[in-house]
C-alpha positions as CSV (number, residue, x, y, z in Angstrom):
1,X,1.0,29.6,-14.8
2,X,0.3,26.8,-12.9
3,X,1.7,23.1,-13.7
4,X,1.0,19.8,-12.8
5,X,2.2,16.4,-14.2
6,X,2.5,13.0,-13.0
7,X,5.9,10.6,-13.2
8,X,6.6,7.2,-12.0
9,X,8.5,7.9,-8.2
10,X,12.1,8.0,-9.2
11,X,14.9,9.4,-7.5
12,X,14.2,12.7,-5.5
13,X,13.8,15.6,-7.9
14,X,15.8,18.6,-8.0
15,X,13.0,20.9,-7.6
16,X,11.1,18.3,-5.1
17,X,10.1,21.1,-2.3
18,X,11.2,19.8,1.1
19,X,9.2,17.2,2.6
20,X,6.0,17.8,4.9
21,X,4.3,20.1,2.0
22,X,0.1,19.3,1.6
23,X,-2.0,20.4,-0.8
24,X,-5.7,21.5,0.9
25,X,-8.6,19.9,0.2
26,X,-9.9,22.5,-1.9
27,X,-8.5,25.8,-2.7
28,X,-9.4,28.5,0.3
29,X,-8.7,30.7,2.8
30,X,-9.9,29.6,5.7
31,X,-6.8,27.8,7.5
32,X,-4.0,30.0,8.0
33,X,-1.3,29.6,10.0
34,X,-2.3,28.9,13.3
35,X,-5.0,26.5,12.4
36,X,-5.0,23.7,14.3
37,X,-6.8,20.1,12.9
38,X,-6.7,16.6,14.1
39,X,-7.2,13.3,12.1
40,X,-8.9,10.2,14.1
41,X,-8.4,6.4,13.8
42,X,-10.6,6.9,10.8
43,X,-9.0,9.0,8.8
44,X,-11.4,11.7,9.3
45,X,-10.2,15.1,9.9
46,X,-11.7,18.1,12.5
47,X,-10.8,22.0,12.6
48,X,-10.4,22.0,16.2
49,X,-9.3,25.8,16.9
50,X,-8.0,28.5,14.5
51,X,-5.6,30.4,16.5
52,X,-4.1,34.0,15.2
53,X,-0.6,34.1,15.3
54,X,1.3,36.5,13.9
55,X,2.0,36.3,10.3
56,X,3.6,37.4,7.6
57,X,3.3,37.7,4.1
58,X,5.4,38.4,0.6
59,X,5.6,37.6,-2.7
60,X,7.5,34.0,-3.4
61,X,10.8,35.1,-5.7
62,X,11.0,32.5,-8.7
63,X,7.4,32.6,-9.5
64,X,7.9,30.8,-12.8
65,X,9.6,28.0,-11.6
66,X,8.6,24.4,-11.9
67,X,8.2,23.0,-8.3
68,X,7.0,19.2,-7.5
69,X,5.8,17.4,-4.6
70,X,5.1,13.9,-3.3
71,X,1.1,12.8,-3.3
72,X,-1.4,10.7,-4.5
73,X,-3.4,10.7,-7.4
74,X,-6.4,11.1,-5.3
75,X,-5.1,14.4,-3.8
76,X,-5.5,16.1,-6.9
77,X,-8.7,14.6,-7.8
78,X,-10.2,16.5,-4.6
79,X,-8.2,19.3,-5.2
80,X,-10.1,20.2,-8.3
81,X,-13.5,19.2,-6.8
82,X,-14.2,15.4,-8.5
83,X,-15.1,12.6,-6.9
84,X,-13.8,9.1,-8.4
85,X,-14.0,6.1,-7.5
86,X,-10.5,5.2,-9.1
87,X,-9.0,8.0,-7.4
88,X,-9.2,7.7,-3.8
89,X,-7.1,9.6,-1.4
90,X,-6.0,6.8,0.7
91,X,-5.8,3.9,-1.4
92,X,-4.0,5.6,-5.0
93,X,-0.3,5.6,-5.9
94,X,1.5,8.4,-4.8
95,X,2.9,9.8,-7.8
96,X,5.6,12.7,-7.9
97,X,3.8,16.0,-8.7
98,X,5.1,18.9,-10.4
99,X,3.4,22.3,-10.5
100,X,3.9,26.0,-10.9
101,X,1.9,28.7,-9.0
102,X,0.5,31.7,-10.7
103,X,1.7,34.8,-8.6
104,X,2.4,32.5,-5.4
105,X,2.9,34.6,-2.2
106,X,4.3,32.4,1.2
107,X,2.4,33.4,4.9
108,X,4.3,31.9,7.9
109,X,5.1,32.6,11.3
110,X,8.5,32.6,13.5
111,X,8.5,29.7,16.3
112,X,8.4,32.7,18.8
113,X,4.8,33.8,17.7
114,X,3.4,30.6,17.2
115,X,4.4,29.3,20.8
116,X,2.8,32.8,22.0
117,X,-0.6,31.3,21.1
118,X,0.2,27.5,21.0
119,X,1.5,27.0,24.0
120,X,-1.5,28.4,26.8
121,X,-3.8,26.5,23.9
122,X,-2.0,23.7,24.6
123,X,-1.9,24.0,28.6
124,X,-5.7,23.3,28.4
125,X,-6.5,21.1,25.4
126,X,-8.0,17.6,25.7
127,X,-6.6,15.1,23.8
128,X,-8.6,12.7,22.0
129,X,-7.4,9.1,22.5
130,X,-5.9,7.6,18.8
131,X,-6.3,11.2,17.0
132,X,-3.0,13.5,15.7
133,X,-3.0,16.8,16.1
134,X,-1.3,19.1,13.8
135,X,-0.7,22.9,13.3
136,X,-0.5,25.1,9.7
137,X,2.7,26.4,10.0
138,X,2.7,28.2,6.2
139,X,0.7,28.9,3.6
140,X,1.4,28.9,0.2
141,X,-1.8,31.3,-1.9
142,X,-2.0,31.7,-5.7
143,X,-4.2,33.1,-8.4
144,X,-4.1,30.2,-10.7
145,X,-2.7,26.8,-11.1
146,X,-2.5,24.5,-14.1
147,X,-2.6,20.8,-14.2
148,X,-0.9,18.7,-17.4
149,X,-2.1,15.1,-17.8
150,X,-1.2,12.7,-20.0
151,X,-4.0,10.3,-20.8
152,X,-3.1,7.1,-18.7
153,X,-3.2,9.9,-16.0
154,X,-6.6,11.2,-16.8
155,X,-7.5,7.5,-16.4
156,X,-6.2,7.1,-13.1
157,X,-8.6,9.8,-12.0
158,X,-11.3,8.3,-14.0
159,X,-11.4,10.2,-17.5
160,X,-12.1,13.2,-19.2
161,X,-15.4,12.5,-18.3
162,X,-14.8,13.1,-14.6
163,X,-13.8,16.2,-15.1
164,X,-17.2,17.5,-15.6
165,X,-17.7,19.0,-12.5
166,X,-14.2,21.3,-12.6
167,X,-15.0,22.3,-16.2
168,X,-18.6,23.3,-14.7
169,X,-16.9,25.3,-12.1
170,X,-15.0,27.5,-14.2
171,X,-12.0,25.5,-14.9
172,X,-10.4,24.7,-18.8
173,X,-9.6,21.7,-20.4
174,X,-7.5,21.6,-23.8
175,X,-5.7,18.8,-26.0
176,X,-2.1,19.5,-26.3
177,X,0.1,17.5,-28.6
178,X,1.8,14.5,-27.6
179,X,-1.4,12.9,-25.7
180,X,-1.3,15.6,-22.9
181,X,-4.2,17.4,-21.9
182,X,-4.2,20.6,-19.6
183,X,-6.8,21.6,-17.2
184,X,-6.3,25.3,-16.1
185,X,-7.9,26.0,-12.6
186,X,-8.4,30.2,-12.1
187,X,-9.8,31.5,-9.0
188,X,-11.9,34.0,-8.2
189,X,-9.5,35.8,-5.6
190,X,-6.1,35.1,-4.5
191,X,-6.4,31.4,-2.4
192,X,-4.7,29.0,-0.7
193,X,-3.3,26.3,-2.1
194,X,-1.0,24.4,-0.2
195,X,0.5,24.4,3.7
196,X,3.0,23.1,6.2
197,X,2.0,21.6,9.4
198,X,4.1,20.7,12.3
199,X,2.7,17.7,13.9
200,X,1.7,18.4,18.2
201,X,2.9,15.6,19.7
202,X,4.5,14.6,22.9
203,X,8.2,16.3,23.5
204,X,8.9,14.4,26.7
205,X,7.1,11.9,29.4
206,X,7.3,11.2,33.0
207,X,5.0,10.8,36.1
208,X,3.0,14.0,36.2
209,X,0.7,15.5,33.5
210,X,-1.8,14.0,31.5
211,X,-1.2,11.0,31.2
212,X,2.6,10.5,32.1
213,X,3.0,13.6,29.5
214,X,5.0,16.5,31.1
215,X,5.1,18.2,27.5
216,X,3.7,18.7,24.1
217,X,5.4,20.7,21.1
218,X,5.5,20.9,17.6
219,X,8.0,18.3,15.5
220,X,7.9,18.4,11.7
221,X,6.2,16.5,9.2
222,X,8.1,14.2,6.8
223,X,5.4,12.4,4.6
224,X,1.9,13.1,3.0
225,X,-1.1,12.8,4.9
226,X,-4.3,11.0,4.3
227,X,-7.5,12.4,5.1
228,X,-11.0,12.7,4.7
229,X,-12.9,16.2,5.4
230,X,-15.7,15.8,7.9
231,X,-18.1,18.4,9.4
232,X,-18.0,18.2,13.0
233,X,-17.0,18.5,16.7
């Protein structure tokens, strides 16, 4: 099963899964590894190329195991398909998440197969002045995940009420003791749930290229990202 709880940001949990981990939008299977997306001055964030790398996929060993990651209260909100005003992406705390995947299965690529397609994608790519540019490295899919809120956190996201839409949907909400409620989130296939990128930034500068850029690359994400999904070029 899948868990989710919310704690004050302590010191760095045991289980804390190494930094750089998102959480999509919504569940799916529509960015792989390979995807590429860019986020503008805005915030707003483009699919600008799905490239095919080769992958590979297996079963995650440990599947019971409590994981948690860093995020705001606001990522989960989306992630279940609410809209609040008390929970937005950008502007929320970020709290220290901790979940379990139901069945969870990792796809990723080598660096050798991703600079295969990268790298001539990169040769010809127009930059977009004061937009990063980032690449889905891995993908972490599941069957079902499970989310355990206590009610100060229910608040945060704006109550039980907003959680209308997810219950709707298909999704379970139950009273556990101890003022915890869980919301249990099964999907209809096996989906994606949560990816690595590597950020495509400049590797080194001088006096040709684009720009004074001799060379972009891929260099690793440290810290969440803020978004908002737009429809467009």
């Amino acid at each position: 099963m899948g868990l989710f709880s919310f704690t004050r940001k302590q010191k760095r949990p045991d289980n804390m899964l190494p930094a750089g981990w998102q959480f999509y939008s919504r569940p799916n299977n529509l960015e792989q590894p390979g995807t590429i997306f860019r986020i503008d001055s805005e915030g707003k964030r483009f699919i600008v190329e799905r490239l095919k790398p080769e992958v590979e996929r297996g079963p995650e060993p440990g599947a019971s195991k409590t994981e948690s990651i860093e995020a705001k209260v606001g990522v989960l909100a989306r992630f279940i398909g609410i809209e609040a005003a008390s929970a937005d992406v950008s502007g929320s705390t970020s709290r220290t998440l901790e979940f379990q995947l139901t069945s969870p299965v990792r796809e990723s690529t080598t660096d050798l197969h991703m600079d295969a397609v990268l790298k001539p994608f990169l040769a010809h790519m127009e930059l977009r002045p004061k937009n990063r540019y980032f690449v889905v490295r891995e993908v972490r899919t599941a069957t079902e995940m499970k989310f355990r809120l206590t009610d100060g956190q229910l608040g945060e996201i704006g109550g039980k009420a907003a959680m209308t839409p997810a219950i709707t949907a298909g999704a379970k909400l139950s009273a556990k003791s101890g003022g915890v409620s869980e919301l249990t989130q099964a999907f209809p296939e096996r989906l994606g749930v949560m990816f690595l990128p590597e950020e495509i930034a400049p590797l080194s500068s001088g006096l040709g290229g684009r720009g004074g850029v001799t060379e972009l690359g891929r260099v690793p994400v440290t810290a969440a990202l803020d978004w908002v999904d737009t429809k467009g070029p």
